[in-house]
N, C-alpha and C positions, 0 to 999 in steps of 0.2 A: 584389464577387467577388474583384477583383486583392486589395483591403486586408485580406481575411481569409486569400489565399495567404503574402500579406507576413507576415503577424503569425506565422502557423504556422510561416514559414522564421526568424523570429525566436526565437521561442521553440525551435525545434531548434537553432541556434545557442547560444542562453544558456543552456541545458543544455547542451550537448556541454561547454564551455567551462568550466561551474560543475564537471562532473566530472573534464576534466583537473588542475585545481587542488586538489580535494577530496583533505581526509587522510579516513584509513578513517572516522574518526569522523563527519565528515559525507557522509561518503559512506552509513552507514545514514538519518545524517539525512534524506538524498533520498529516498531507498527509502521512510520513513516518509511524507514526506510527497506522494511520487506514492502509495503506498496508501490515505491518506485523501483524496485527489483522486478516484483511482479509486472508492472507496467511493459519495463526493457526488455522481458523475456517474451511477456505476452506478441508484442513486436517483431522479435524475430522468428518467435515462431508463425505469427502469418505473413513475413516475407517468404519464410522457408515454404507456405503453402500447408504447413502441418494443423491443420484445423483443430483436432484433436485437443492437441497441446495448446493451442490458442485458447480454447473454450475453457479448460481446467485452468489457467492460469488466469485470465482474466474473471475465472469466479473465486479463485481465492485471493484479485484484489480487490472486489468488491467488498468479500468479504473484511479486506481488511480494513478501507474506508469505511464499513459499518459498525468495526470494532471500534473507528475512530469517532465516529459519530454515536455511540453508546457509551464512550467516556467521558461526553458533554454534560456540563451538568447546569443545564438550563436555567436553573433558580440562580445560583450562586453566581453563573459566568452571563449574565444580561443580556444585553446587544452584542456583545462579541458568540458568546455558547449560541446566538442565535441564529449568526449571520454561520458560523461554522456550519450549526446544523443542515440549514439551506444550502452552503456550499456543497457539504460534503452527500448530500440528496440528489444534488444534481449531477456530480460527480459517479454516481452509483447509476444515475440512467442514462450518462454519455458513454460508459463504461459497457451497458450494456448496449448502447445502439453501435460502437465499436465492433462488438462481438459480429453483432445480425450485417452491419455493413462491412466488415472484414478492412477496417479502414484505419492508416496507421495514425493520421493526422487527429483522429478522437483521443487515442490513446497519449499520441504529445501533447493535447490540448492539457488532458486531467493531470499527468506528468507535469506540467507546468504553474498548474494549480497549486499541487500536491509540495513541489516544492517549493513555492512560494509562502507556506503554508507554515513549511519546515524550518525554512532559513529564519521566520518570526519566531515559531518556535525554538530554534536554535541558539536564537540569542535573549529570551529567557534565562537570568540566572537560576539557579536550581533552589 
């Protein structure tokens, strides 16, 4: 009980910490990879049947693909900030029909998106 309070105060620490140091650029990087987090867990928690926990998690990946699509910046980034934007739009209502269909194969669809997404961003030099 105490060692699972422990870890969780650790891991809110090593985050907070990783984002005061973070340049923008890995600061999506985050984003990306608390959304594919979000995704995996979203996941098992509707094989586990926990509805509950499927709903909460799948809305704070939406919200995270909307934080990624709020740091689009449409003027400056042309056709690419564009085609993002629409990605990650659609990304947000497969996300939700996931939720209302309880269905794992939405959620690997945007998971496969997402990291397709990442791995370009990835190889971004900074």
């Amino acid at each position: 009980m105490y060692a699972m309070s422990a870890m969780k105060q650790y891991q809110s620490v090593n985050t907070n910490a990783q984002l005061v140091d973070a340049s923008p650029h890995r600061l999506i990087q985050l984003l990306m990879e608390g959304g594919l987090s979000r995704f995996a867990q979203a996941r098992g928690a509707m094989e586990r049947g926990d509805i509950a926990l499927k709903g909460s998690l799948i809305s704070k990946a939406i919200g995270i693909v909307g934080g990624l699509r709020e740091a689009l910046n449409l003027e400056a980034g042309g056709e690419v900030a564009a085609n993002l934007d629409r990605l990650y739009a659609y990304m947000s209502a497969r996300l939700v029909e996931a939720n209302l269909k309880n269905d794992p194969a939405i959620l690997d669809e945007v998971s496969g998106l997402l990291r397709g997404v990442k791995s370009g961003w990835d190889g971004i030099a900074q």
